[in-house]
MDTraj code that builds the backbone (N, CA, C; nanometers):
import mdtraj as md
import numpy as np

residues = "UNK UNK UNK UNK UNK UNK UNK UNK UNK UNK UNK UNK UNK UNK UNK UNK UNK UNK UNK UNK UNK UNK UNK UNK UNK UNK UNK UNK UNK UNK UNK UNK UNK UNK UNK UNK UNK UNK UNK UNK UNK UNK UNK UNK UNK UNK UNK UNK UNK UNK UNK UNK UNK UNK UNK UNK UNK UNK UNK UNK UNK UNK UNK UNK UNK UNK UNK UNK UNK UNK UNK UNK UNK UNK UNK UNK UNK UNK UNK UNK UNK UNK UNK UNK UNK UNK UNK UNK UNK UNK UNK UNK UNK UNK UNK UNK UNK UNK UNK UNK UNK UNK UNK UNK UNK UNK UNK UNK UNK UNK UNK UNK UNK UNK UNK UNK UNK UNK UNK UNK UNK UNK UNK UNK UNK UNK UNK UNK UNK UNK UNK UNK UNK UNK UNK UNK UNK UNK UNK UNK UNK".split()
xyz = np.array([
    [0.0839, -0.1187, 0.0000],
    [0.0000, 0.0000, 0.0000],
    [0.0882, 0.1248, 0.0000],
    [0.0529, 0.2423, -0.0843],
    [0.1271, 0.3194, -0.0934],
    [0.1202, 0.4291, 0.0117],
    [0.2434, 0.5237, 0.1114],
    [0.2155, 0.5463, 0.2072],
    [0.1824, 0.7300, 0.1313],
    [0.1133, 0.8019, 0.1965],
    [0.0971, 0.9456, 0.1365],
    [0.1573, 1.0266, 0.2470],
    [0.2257, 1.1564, 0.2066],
    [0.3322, 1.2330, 0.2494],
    [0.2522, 1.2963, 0.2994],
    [0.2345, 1.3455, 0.4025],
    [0.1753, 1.4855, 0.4107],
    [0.2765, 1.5823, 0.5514],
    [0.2316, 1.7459, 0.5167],
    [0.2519, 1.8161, 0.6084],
    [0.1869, 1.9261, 0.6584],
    [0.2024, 1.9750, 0.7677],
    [0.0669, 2.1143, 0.8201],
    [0.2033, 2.2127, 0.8074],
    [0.1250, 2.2899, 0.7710],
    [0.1397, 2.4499, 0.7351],
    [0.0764, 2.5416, 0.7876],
    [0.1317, 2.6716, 0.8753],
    [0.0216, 2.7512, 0.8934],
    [0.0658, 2.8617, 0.7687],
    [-0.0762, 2.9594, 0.7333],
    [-0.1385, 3.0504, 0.6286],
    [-0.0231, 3.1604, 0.6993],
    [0.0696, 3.1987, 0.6431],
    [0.1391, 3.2978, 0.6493],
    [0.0812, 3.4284, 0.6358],
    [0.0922, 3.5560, 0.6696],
    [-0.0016, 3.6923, 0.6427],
    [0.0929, 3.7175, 0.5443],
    [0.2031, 3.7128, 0.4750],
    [0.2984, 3.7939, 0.3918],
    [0.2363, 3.7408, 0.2536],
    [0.1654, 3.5558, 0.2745],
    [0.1333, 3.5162, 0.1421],
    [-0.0376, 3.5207, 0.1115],
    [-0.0605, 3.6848, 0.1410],
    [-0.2173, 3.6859, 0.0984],
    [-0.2467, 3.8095, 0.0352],
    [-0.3321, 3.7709, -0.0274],
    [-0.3862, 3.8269, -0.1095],
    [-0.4292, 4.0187, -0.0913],
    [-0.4683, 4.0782, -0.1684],
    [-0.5733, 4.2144, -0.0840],
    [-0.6717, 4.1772, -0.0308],
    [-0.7298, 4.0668, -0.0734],
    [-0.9410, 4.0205, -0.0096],
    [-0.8956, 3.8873, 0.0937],
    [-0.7296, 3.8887, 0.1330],
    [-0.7148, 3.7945, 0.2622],
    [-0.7113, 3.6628, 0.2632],
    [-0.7028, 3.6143, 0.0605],
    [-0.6494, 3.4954, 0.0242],
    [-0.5221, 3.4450, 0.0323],
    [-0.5312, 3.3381, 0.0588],
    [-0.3891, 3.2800, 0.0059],
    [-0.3663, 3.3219, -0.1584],
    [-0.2663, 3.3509, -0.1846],
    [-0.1956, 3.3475, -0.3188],
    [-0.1915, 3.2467, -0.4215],
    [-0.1866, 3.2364, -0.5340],
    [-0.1921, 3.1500, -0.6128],
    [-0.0575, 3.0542, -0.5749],
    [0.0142, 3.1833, -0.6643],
    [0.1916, 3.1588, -0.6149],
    [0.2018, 3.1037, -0.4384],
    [0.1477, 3.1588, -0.3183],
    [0.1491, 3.1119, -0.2328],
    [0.1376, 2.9228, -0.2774],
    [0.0147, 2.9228, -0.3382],
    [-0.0218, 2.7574, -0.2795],
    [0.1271, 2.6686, -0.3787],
    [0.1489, 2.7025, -0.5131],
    [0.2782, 2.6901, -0.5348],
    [0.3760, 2.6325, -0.4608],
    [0.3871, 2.7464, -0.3688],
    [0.5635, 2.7340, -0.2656],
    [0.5475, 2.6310, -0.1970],
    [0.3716, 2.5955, -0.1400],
    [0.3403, 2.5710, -0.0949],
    [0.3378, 2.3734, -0.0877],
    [0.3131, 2.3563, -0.1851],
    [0.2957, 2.2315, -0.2773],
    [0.4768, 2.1989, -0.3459],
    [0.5375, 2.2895, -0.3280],
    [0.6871, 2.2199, -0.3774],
    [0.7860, 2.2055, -0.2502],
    [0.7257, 2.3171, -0.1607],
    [0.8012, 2.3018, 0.0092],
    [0.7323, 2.1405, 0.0239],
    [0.6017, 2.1026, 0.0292],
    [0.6108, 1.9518, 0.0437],
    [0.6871, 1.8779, 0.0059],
    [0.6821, 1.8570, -0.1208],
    [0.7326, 1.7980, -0.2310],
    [0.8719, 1.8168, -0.2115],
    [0.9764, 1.8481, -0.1220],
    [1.0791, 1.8911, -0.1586],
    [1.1015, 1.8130, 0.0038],
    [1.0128, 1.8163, 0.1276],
    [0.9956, 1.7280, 0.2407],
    [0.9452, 1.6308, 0.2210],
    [0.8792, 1.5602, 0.1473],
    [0.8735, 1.4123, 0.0572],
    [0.9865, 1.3955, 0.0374],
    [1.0463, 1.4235, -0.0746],
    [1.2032, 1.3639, -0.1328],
    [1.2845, 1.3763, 0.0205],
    [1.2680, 1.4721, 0.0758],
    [1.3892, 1.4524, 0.2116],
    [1.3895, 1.3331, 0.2815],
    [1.1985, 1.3323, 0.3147],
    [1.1965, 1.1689, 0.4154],
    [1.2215, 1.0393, 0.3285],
    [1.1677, 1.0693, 0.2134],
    [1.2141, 0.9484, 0.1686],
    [1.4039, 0.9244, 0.1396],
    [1.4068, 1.0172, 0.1982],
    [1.5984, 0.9583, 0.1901],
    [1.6519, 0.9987, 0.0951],
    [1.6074, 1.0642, 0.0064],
    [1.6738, 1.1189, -0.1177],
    [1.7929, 1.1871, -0.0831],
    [1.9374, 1.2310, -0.1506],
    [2.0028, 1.3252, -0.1244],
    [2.0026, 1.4037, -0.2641],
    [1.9959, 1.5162, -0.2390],
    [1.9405, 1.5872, -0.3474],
    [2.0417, 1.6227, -0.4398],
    [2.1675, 1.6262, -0.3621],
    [2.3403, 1.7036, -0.4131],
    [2.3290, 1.5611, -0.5007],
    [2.3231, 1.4307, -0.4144],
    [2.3830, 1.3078, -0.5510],
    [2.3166, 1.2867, -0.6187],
    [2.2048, 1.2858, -0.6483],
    [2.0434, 1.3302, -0.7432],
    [2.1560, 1.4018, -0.8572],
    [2.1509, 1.5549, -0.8350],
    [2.2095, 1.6284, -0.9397],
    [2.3657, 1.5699, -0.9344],
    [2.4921, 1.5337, -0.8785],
    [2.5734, 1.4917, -0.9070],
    [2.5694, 1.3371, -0.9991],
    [2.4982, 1.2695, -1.0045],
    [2.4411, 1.1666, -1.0578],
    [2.4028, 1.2278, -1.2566],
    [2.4061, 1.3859, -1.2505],
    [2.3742, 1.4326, -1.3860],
    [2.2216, 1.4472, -1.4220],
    [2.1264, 1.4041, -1.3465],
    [1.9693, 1.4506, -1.3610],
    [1.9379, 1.5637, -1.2246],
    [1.8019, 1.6232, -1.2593],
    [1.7405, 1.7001, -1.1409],
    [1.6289, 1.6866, -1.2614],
    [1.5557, 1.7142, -1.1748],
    [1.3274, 1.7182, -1.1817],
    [1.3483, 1.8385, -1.1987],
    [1.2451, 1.8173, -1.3349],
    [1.1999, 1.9625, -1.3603],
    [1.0256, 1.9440, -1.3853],
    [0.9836, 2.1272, -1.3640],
    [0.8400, 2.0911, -1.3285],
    [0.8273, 2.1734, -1.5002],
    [0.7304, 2.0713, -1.5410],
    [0.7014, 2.0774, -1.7050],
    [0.5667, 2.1336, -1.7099],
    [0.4350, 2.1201, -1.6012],
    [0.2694, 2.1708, -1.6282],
    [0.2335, 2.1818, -1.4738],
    [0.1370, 2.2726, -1.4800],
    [0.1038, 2.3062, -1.3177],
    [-0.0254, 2.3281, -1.3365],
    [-0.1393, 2.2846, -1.2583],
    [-0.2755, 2.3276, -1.2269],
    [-0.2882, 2.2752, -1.1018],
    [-0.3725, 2.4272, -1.0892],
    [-0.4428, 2.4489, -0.9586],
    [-0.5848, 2.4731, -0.9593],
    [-0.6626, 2.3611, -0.8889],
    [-0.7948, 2.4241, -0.8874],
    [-0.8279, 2.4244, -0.7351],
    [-0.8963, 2.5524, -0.6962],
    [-0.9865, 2.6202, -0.5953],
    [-1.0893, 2.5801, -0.5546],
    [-1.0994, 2.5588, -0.4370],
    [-1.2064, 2.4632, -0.3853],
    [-1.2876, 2.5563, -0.2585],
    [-1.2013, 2.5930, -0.1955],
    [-1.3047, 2.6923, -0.0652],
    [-1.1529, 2.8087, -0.0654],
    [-1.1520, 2.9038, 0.0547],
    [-1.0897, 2.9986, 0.0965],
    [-0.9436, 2.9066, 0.1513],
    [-0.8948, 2.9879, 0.1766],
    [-0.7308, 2.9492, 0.2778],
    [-0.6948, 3.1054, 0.3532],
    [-0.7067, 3.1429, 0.4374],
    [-0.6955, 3.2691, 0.4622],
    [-0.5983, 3.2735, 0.6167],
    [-0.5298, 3.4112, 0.6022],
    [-0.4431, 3.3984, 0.7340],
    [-0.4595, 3.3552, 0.8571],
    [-0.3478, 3.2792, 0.9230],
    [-0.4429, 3.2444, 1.0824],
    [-0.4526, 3.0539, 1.0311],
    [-0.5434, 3.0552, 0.9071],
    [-0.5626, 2.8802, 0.8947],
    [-0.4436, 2.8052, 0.9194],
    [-0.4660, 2.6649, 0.8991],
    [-0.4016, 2.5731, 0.9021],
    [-0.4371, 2.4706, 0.7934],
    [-0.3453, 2.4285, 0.7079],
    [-0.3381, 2.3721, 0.5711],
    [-0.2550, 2.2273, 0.6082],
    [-0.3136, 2.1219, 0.5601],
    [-0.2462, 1.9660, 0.5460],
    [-0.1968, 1.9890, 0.4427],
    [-0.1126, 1.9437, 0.3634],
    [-0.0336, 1.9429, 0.2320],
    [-0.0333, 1.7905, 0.1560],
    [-0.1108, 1.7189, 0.1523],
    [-0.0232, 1.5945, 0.1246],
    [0.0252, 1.5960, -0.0309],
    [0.1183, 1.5080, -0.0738],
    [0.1879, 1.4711, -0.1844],
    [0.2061, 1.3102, -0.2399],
    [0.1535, 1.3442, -0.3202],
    [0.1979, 1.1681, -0.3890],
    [0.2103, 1.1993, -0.4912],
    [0.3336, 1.0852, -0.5967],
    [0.3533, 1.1215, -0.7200],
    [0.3004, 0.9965, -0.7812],
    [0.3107, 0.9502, -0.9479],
    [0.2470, 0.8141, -0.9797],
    [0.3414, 0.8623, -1.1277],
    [0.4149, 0.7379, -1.1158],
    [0.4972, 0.6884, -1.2621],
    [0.3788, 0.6026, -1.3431],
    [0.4418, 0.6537, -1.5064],
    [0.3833, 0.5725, -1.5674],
    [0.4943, 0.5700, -1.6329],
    [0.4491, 0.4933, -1.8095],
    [0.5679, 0.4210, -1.8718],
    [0.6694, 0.5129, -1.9518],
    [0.5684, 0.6334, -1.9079],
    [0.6792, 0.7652, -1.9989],
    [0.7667, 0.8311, -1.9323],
    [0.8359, 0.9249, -1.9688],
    [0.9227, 1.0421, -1.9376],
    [0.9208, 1.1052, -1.8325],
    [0.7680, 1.1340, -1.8185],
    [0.7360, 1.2210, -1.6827],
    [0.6702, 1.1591, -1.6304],
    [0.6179, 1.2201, -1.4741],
    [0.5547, 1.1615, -1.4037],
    [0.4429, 1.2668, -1.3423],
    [0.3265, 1.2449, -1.2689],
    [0.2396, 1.3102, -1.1710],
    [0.2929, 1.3661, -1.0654],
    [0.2554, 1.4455, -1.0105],
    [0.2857, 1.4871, -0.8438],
    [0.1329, 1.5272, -0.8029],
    [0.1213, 1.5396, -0.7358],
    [-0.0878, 1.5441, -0.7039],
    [-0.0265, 1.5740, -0.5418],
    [-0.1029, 1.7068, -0.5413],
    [-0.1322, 1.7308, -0.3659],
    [-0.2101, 1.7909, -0.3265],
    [-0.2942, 1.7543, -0.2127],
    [-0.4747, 1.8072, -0.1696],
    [-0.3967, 1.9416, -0.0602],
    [-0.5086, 2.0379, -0.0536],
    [-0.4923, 2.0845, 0.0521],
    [-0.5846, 2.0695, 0.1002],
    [-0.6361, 1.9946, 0.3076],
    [-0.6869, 2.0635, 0.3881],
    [-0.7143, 2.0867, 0.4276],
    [-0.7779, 2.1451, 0.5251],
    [-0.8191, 2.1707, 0.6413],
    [-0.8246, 2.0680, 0.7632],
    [-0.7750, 2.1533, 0.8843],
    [-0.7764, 2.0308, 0.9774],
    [-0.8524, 1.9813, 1.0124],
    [-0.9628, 1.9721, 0.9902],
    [-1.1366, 1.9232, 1.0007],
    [-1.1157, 1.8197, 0.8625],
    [-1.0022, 1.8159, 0.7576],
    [-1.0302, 1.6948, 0.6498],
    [-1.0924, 1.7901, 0.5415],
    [-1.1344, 1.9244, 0.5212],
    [-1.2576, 1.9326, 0.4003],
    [-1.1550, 1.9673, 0.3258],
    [-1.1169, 1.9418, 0.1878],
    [-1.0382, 1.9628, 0.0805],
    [-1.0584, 2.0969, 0.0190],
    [-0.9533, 2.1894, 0.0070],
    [-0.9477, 2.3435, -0.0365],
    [-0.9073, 2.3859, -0.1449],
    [-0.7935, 2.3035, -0.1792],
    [-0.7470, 2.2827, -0.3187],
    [-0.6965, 2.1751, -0.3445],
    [-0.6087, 2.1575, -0.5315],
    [-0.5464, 2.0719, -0.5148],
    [-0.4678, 2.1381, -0.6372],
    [-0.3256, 2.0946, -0.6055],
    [-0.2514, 2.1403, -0.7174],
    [-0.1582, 1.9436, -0.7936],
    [-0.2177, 1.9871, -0.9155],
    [-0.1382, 1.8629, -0.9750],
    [0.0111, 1.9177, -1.0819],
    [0.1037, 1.8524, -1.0798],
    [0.2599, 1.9401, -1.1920],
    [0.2373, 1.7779, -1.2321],
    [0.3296, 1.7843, -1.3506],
    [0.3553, 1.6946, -1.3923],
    [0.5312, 1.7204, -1.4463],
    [0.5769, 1.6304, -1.3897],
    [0.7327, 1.6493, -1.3646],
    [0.8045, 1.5529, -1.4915],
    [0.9762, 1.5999, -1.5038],
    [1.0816, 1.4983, -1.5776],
    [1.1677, 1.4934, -1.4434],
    [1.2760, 1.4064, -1.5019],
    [1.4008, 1.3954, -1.4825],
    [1.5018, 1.4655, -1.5826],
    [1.5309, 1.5665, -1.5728],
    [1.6401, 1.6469, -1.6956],
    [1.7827, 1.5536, -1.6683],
    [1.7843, 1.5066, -1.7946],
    [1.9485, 1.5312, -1.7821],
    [2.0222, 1.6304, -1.8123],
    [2.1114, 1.6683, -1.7335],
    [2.1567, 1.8049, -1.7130],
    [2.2816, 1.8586, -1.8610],
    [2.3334, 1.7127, -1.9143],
    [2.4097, 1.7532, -2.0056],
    [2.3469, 1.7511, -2.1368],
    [2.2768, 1.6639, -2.1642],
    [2.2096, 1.6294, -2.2965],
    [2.1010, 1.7615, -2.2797],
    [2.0365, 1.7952, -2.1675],
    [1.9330, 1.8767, -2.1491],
    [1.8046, 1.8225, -2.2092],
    [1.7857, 1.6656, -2.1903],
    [1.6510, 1.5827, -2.2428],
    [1.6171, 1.5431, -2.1065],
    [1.4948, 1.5007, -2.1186],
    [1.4149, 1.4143, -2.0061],
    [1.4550, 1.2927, -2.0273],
    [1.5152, 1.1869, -1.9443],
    [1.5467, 1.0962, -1.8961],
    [1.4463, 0.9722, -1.9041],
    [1.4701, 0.8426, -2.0109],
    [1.3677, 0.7793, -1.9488],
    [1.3355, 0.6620, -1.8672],
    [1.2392, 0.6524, -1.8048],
    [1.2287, 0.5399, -1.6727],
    [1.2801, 0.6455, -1.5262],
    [1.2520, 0.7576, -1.5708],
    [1.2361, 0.8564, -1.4327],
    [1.2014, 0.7748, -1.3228],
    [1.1171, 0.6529, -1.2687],
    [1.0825, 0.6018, -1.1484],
    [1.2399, 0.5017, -1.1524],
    [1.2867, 0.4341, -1.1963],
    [1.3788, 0.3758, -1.1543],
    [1.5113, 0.4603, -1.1051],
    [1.5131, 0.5538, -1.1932],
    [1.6320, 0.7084, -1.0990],
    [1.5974, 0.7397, -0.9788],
    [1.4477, 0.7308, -0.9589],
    [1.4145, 0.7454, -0.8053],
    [1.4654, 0.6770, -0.7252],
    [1.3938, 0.5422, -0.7549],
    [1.4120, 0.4204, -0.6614],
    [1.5374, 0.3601, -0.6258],
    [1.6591, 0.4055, -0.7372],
    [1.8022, 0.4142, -0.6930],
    [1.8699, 0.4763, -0.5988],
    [1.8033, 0.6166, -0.5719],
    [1.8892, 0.7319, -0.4630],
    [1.7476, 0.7167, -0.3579],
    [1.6583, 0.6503, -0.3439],
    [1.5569, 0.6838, -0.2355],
    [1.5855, 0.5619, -0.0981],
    [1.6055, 0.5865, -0.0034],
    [1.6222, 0.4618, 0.0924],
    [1.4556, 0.4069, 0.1545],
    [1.3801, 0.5367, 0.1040],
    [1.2487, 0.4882, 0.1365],
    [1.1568, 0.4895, 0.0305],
    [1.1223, 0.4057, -0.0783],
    [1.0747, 0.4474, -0.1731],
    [0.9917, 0.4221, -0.1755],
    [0.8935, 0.4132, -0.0974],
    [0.7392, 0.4066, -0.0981],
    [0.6800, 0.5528, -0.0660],
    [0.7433, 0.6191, 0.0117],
    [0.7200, 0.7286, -0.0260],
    [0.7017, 0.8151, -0.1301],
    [0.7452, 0.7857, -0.2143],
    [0.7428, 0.8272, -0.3944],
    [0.6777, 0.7623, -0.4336],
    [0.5940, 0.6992, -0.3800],
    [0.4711, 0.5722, -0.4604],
    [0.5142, 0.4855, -0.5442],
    [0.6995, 0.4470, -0.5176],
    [0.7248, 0.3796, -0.5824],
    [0.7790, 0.2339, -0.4962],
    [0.6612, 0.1828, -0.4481],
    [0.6454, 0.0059, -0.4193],
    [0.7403, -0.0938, -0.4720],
])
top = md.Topology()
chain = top.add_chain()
for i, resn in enumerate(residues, 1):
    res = top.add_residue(resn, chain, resSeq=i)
    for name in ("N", "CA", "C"):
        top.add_atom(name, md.element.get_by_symbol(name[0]), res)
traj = md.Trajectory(xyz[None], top)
């Protein structure tokens, strides 16, 4: 069973809006600060990742809006990614609320760059599952 990442966040006042929203760009930082504490717990080291000659790059981003996020709240973050047989992969993360009701969700859809060729890499989940000591965390079982 695949385990899902998550983390709480509180609604910063610097990342809102004039009408006392969270930011677009806020939920962003927001959704890659996970994503970036995913790869940590799962053991990743990020220096031999890129010394290794690849790093993730984020290729498509949507966000859809579901209720408010406003200063003061408190936001769950979770993250899961899902390989398939191509190039890139999913990243999918809910936001929310500590009551459980879902606020948003932002989905990217990621590569593996290789840094010299400057192509996407393919079999991106097995580059994972090489540098990860926990790789179920990356939904990769």
């Amino acid at each position: 069973m695949r385990e899902r990442f998550s983390t709480r966040m509180g609604i910063r006042v610097f990342d809102l809006d004039a009408q006392g929203h969270l930011t677009g760009a806020a939920y962003l930082e927001y959704a890659n600060h996970t994503l970036w504490e995913c790869v940590r717990a799962a053991g990743v080291d990020v220096d031999a990742l890129l010394a290794s000659g690849v790093g993730p790059v984020n290729l498509e981003t949507k966000i859809r809006y579901l209720r408010e996020l406003r200063g003061g709240d408190e936001v769950d973050v979770s993250c899961e990614l899902a390989f398939s047989d191509d190039r890139t992969y999913q990243v999918h993360h809910e936001f929310r609320t500590r009551e459980g009701h879902l606020v948003a969700d932002v989905t990217c859809r990621f590569g593996l760059l290789d840094l010299k060729r400057r192509r996407l890499v393919l079999d991106p989940a097995s580059r994972w599952r090489q540098v990860a000591r926990h790789p179920q965390l990356l939904s990769l079982d």
